[in-house]
PyMOL commands that place a pseudoatom at each C-alpha (Angstrom):
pseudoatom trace, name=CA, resn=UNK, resi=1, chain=A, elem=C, hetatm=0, pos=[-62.950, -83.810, -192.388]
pseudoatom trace, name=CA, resn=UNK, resi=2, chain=A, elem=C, hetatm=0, pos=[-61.259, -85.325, -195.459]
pseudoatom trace, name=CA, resn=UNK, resi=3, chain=A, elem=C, hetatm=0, pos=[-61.011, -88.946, -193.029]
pseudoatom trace, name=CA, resn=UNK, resi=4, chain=A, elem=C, hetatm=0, pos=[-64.066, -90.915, -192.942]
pseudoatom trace, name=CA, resn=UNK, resi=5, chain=A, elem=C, hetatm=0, pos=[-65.008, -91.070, -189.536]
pseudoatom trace, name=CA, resn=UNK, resi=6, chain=A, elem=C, hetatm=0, pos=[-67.898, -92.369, -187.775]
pseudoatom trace, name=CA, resn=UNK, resi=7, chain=A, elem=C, hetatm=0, pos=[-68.662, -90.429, -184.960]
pseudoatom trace, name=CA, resn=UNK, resi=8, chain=A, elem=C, hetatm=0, pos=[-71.027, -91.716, -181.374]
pseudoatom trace, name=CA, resn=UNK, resi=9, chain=A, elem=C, hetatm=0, pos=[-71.502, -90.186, -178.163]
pseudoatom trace, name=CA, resn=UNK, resi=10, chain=A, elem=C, hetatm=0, pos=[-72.554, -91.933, -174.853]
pseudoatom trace, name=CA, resn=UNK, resi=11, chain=A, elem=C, hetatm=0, pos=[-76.364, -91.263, -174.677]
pseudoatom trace, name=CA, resn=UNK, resi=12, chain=A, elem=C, hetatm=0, pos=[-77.185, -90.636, -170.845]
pseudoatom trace, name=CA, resn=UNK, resi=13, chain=A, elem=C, hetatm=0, pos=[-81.070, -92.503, -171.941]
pseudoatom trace, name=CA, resn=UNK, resi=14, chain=A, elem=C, hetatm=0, pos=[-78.865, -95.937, -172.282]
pseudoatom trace, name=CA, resn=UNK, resi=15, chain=A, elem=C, hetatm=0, pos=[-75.396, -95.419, -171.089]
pseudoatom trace, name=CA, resn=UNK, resi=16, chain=A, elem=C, hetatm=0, pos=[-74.546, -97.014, -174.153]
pseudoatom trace, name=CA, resn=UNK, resi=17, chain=A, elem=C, hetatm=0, pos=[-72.408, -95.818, -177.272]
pseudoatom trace, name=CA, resn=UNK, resi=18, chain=A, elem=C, hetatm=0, pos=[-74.523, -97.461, -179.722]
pseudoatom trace, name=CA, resn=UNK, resi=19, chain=A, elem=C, hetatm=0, pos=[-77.365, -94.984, -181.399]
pseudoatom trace, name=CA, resn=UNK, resi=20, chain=A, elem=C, hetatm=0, pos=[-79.926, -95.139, -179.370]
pseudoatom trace, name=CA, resn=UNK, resi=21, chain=A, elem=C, hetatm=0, pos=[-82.514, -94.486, -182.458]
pseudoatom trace, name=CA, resn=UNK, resi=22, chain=A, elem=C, hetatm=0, pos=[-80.580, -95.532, -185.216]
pseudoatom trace, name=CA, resn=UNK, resi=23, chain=A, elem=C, hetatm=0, pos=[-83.281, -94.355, -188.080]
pseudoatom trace, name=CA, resn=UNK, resi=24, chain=A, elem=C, hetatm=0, pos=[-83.858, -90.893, -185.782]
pseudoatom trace, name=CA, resn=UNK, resi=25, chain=A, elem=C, hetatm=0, pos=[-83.173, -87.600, -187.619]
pseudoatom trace, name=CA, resn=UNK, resi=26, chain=A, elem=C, hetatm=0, pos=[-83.473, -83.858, -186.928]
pseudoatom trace, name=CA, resn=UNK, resi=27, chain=A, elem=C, hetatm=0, pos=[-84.306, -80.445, -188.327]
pseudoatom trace, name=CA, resn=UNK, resi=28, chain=A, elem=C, hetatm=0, pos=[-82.279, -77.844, -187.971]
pseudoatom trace, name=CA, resn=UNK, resi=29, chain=A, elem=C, hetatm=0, pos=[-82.558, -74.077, -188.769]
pseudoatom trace, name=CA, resn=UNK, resi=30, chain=A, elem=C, hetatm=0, pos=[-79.520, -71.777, -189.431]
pseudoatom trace, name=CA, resn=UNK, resi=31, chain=A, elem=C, hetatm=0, pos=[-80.356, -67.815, -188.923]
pseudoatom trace, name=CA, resn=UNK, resi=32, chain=A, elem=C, hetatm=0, pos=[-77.534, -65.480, -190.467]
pseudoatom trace, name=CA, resn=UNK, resi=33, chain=A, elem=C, hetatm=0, pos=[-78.780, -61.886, -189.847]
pseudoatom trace, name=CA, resn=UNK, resi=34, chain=A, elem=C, hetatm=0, pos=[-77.364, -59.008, -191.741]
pseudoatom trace, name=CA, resn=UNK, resi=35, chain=A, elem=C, hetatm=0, pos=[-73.812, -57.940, -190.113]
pseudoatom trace, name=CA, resn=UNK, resi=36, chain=A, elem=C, hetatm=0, pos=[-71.011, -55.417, -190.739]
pseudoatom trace, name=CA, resn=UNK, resi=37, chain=A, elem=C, hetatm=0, pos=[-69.205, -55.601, -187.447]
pseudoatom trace, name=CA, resn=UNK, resi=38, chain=A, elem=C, hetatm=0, pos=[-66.371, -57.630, -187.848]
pseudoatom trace, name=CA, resn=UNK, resi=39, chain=A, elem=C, hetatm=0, pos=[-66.968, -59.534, -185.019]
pseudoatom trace, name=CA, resn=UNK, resi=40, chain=A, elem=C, hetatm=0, pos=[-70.201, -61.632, -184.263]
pseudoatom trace, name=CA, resn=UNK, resi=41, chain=A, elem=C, hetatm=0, pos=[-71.790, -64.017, -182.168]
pseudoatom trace, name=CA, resn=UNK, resi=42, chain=A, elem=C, hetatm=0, pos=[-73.128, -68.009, -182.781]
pseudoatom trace, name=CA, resn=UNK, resi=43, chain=A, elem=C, hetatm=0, pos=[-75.672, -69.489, -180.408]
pseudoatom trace, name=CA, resn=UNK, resi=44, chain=A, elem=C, hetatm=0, pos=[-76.256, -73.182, -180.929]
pseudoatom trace, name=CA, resn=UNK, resi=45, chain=A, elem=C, hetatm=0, pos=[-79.061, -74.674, -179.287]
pseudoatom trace, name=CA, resn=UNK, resi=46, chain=A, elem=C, hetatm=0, pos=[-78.845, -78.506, -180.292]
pseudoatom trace, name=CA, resn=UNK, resi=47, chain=A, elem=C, hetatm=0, pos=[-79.516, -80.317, -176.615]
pseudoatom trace, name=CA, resn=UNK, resi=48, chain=A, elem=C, hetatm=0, pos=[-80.411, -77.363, -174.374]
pseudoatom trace, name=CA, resn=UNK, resi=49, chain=A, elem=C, hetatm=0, pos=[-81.167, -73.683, -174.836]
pseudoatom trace, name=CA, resn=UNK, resi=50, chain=A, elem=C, hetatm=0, pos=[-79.124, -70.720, -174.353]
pseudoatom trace, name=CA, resn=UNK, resi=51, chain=A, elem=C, hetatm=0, pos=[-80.954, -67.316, -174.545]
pseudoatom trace, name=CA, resn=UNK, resi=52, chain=A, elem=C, hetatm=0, pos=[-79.665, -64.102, -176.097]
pseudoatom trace, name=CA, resn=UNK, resi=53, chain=A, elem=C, hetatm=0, pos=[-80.343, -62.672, -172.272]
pseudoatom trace, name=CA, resn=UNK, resi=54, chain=A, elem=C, hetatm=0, pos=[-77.960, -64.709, -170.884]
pseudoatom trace, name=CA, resn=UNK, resi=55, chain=A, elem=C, hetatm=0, pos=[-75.180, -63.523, -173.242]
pseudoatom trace, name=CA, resn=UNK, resi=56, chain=A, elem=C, hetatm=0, pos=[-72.139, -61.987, -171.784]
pseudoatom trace, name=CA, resn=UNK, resi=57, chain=A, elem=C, hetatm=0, pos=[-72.646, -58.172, -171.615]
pseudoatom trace, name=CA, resn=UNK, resi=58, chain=A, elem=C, hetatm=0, pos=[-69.407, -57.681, -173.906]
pseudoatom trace, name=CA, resn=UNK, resi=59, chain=A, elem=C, hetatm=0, pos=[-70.786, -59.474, -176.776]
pseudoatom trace, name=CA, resn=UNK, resi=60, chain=A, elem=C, hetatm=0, pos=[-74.467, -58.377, -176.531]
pseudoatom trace, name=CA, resn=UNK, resi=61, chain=A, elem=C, hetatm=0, pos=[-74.514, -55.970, -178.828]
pseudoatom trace, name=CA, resn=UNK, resi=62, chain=A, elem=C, hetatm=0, pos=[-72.915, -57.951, -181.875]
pseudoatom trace, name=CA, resn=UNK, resi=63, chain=A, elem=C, hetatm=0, pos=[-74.979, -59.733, -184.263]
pseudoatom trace, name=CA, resn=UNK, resi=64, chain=A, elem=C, hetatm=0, pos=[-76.038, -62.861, -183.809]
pseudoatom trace, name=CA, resn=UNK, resi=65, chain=A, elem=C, hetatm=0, pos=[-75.970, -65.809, -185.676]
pseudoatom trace, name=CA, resn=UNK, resi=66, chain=A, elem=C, hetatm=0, pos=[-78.115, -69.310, -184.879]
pseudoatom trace, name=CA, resn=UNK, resi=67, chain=A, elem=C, hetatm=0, pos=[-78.532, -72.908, -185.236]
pseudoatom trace, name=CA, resn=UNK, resi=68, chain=A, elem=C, hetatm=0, pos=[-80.989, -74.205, -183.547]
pseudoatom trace, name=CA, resn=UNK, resi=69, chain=A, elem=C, hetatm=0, pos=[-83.224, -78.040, -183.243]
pseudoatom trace, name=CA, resn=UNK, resi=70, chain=A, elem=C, hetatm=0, pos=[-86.634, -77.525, -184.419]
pseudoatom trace, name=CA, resn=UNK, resi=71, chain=A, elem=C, hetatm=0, pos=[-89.876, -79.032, -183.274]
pseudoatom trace, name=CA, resn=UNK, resi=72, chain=A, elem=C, hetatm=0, pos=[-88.348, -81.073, -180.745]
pseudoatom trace, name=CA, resn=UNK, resi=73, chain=A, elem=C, hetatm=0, pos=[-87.468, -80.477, -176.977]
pseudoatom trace, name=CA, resn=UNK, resi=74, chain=A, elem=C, hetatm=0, pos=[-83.807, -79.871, -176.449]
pseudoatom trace, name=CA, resn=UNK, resi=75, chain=A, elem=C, hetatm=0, pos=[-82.344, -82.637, -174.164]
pseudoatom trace, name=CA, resn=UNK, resi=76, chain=A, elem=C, hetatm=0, pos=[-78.489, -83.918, -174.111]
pseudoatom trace, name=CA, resn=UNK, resi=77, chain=A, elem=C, hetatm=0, pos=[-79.477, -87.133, -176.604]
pseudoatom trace, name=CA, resn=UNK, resi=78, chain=A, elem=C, hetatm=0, pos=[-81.645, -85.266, -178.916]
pseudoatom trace, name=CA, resn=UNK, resi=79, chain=A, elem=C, hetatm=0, pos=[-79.143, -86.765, -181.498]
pseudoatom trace, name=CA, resn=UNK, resi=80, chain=A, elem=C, hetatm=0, pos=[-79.914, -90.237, -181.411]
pseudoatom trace, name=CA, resn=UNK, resi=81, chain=A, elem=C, hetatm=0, pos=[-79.139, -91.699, -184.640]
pseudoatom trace, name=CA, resn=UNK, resi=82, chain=A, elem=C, hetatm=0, pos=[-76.322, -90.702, -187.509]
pseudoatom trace, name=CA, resn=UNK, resi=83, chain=A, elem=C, hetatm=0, pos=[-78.824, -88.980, -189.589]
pseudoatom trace, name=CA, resn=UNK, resi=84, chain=A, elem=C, hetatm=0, pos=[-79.606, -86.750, -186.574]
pseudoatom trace, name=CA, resn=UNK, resi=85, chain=A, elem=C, hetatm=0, pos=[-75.920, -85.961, -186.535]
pseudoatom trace, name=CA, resn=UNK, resi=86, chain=A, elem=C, hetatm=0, pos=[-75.738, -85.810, -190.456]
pseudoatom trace, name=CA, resn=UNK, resi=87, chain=A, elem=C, hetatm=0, pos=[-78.554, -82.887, -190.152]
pseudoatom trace, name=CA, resn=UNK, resi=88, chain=A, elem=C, hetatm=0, pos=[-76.547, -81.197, -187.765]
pseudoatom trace, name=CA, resn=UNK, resi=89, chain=A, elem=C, hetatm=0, pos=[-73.328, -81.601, -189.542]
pseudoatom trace, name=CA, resn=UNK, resi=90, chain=A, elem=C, hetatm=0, pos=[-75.583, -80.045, -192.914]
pseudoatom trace, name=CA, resn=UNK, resi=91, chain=A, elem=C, hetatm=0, pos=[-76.706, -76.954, -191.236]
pseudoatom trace, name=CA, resn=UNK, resi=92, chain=A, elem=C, hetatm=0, pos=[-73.123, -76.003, -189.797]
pseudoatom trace, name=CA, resn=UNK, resi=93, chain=A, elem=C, hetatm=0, pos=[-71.950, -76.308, -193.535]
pseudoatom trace, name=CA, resn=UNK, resi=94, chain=A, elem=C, hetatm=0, pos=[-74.717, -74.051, -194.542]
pseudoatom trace, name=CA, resn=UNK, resi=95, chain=A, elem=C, hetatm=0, pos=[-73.943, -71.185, -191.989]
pseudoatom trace, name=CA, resn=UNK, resi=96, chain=A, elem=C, hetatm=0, pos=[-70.181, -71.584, -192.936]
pseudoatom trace, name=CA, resn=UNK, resi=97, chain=A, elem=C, hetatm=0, pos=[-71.012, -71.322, -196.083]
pseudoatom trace, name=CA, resn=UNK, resi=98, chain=A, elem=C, hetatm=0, pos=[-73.382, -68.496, -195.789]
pseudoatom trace, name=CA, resn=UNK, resi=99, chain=A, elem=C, hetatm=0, pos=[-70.769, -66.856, -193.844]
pseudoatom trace, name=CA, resn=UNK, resi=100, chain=A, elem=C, hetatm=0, pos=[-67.885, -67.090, -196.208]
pseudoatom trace, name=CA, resn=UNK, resi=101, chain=A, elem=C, hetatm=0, pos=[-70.204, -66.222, -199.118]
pseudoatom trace, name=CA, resn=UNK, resi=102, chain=A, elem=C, hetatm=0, pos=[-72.158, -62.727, -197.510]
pseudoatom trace, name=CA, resn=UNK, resi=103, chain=A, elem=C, hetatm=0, pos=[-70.007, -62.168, -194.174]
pseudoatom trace, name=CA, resn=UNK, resi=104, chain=A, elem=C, hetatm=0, pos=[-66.242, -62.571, -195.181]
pseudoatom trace, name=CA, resn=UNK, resi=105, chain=A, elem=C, hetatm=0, pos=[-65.575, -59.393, -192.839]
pseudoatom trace, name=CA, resn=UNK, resi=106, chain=A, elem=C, hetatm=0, pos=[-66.663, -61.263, -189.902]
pseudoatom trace, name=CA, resn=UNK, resi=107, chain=A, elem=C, hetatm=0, pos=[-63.419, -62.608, -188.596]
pseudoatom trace, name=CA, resn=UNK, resi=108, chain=A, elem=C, hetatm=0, pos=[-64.007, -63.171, -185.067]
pseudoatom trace, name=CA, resn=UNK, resi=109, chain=A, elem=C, hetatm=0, pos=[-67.383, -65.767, -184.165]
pseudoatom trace, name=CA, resn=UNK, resi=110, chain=A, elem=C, hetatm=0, pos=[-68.092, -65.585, -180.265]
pseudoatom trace, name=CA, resn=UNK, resi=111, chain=A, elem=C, hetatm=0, pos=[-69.215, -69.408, -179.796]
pseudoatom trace, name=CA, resn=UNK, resi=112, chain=A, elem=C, hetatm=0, pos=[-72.064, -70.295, -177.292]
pseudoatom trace, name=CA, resn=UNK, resi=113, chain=A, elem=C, hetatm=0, pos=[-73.374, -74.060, -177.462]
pseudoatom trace, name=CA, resn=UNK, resi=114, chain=A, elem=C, hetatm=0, pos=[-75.478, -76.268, -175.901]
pseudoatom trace, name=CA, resn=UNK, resi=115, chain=A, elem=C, hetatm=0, pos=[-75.003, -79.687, -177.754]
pseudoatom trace, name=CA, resn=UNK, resi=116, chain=A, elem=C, hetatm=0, pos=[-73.729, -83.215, -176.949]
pseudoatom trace, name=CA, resn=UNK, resi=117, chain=A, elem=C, hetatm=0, pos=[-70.143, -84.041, -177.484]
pseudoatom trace, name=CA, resn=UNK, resi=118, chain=A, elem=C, hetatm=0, pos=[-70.946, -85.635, -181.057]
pseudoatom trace, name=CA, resn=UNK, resi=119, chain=A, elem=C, hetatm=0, pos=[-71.753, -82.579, -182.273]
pseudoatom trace, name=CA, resn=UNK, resi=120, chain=A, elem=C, hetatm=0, pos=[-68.854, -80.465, -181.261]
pseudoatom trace, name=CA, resn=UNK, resi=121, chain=A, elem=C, hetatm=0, pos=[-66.514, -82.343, -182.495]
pseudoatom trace, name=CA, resn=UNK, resi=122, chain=A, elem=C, hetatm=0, pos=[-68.254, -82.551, -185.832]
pseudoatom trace, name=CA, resn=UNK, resi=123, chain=A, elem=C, hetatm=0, pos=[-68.533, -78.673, -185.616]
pseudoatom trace, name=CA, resn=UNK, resi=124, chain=A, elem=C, hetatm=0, pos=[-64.444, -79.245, -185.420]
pseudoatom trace, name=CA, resn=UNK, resi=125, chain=A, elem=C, hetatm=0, pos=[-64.402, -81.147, -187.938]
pseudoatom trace, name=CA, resn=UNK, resi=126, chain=A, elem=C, hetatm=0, pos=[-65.896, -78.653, -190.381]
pseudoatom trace, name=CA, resn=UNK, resi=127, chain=A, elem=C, hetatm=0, pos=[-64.727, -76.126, -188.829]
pseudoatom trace, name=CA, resn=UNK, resi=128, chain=A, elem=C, hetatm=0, pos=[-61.249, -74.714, -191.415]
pseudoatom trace, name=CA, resn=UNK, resi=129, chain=A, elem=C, hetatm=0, pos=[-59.164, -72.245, -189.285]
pseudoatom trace, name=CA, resn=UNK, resi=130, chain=A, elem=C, hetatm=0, pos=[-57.278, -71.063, -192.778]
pseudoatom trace, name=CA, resn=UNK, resi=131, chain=A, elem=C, hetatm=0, pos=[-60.769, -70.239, -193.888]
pseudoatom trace, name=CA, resn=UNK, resi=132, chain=A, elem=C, hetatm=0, pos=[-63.923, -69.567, -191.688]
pseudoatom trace, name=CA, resn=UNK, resi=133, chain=A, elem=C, hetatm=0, pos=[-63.843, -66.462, -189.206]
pseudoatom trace, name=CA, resn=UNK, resi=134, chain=A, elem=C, hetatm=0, pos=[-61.569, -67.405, -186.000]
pseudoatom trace, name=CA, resn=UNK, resi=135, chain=A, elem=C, hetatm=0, pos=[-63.821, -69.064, -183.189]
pseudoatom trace, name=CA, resn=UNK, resi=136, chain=A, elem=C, hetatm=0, pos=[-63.422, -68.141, -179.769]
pseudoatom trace, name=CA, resn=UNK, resi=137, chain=A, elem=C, hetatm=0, pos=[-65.517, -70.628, -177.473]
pseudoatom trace, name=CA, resn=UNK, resi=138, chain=A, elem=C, hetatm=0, pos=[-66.900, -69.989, -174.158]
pseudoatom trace, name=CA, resn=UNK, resi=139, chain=A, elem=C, hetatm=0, pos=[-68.025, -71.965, -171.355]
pseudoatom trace, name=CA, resn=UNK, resi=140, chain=A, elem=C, hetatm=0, pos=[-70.773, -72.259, -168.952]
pseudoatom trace, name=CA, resn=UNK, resi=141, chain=A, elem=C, hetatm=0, pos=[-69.838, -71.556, -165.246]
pseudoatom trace, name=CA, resn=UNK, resi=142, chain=A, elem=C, hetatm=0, pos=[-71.723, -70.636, -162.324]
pseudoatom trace, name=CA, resn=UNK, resi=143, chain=A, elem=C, hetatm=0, pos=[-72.053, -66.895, -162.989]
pseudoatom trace, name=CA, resn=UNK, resi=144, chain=A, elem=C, hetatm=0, pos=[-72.374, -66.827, -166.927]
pseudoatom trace, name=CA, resn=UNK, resi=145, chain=A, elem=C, hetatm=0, pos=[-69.823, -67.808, -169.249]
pseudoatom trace, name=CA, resn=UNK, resi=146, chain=A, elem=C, hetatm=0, pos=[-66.125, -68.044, -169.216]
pseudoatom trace, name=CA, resn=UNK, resi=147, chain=A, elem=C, hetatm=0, pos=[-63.427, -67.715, -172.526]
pseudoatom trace, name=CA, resn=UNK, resi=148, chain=A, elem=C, hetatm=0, pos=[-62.710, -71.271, -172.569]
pseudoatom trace, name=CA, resn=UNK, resi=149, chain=A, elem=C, hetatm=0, pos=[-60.522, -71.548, -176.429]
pseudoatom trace, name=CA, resn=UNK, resi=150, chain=A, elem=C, hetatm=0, pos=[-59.501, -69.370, -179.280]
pseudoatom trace, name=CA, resn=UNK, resi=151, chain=A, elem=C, hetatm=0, pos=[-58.908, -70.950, -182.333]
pseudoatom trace, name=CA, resn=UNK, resi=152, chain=A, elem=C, hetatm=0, pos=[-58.823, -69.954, -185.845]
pseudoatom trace, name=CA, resn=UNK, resi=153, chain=A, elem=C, hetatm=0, pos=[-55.814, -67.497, -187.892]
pseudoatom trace, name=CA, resn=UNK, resi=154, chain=A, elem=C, hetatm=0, pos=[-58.275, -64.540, -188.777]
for i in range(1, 154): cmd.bond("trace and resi %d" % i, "trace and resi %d" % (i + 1))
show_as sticks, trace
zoom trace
């Protein structure tokens, strides 16, 4: 992240790159339960909703860390303007943050996320593999979730 970049998505409400709110922001909430294990799990529910239910079996037990979009329905272009993005960009700061500060012994982060395109790659962007816990990413697919990418060097 040390490039200025500005970063847009296609919204599916315009088919258009441009923001479709341009002055639109969000509010996010990061939860960062106590952990010891040294492995853990990071729901983020931006632009749809993925219960703890619905977590792979192998994971379940592990605690789990959230961000999440509050007090407004979760839909693919809930980030419709920069600042929307900005917030987003904030709160994954704060739980890396938070994480290297009171959870350096986590250094494994099962990822499960339902957000537009914009915001994983400014997850990415913040994302430091020399530094943060190592990510491994799963994907949706018909009967749960699938290991999809492991990235990271902890």
């Amino acid at each position: 992240d040390v490039v200025a970049t500005d970063i847009y998505q296609r919204h599916r409400s315009t088919q258009a790159w441009k923001w479709p709110e341009p002055d639109a922001t969000a509010d996010f909430s990061v939860n960062l339960p106590d952990a010891s294990d040294d492995e853990a799990v990071l729901v983020i529910n931006v632009s749809g909703t993925i219960h703890e239910a619905e977590l792979p079996a192998e994971v379940e037990r592990l605690p789990l860390f959230e961000i999440t979009v509050e007090d407004q329905s979760r839909h693919p272009d809930v980030l419709s303007g920069p600042q929307a993005l900005a917030a987003f960009e904030r709160a994954v700061r704060v739980l890396l943050a938070e994480m290297e500060d009171r959870h350096k012994h986590v250094r494994l982060l099962h990822v499960f996320a339902a957000m537009p395109l914009s915001a994983g790659v400014t997850f990415g962007r913040v994302f430091d593999p020399d530094v943060h816990a190592s990510l491994a990413i799963y994907d949706r697919v018909s009967d749960g979730y699938s290991l999809a990418l492991e990235v990271g060097n902890r």
